[in-house]
N, C-alpha and C positions, 0 to 999 in steps of 0.2 A: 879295792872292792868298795862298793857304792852300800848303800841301804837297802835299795833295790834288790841290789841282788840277793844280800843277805838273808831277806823276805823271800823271795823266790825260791832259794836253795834249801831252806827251812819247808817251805808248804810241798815241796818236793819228798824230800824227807817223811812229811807226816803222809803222806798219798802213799807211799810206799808200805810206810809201815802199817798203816789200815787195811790196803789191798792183804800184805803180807800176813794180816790177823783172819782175814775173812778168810783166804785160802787155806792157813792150820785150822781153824773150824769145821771149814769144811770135810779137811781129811780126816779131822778127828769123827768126824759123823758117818762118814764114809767106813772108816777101820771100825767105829764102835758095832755097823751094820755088819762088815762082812764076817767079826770076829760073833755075832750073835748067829749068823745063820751057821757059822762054822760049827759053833756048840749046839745049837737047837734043832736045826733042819730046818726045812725051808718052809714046812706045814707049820709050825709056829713062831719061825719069822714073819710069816704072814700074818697071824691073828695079831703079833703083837705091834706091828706096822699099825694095821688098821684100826686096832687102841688108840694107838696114840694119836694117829690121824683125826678120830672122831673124838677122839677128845678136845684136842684143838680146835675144833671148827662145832 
């Protein structure tokens, strides 16, 4: 094995495991939504959606 490669097989590596953090953020965002509409109904999964929304922006 070269240096090359060893370089290579490492930023491989890091690609992966970035991707592989963005997508558990995701589902955590996704579970924390459906587990909020499960307990609240969907009348104040809404307002609190658009909370947060307008808050951020």
């Amino acid at each position: 094995m070269s240096l090359g490669s060893e370089i290579s097989q490492t930023g491989r590596q890091d690609r992966w495991v970035g991707r592989g953090l963005i997508v558990g953020a995701t589902l955590c965002l996704i579970g924390a939504g459906g587990l909020l509409w499960w307990r609240q109904g969907a009348a104040v999964f809404s307002d609190v959606v658009s909370a947060a929304l307008a808050w951020c922006f």
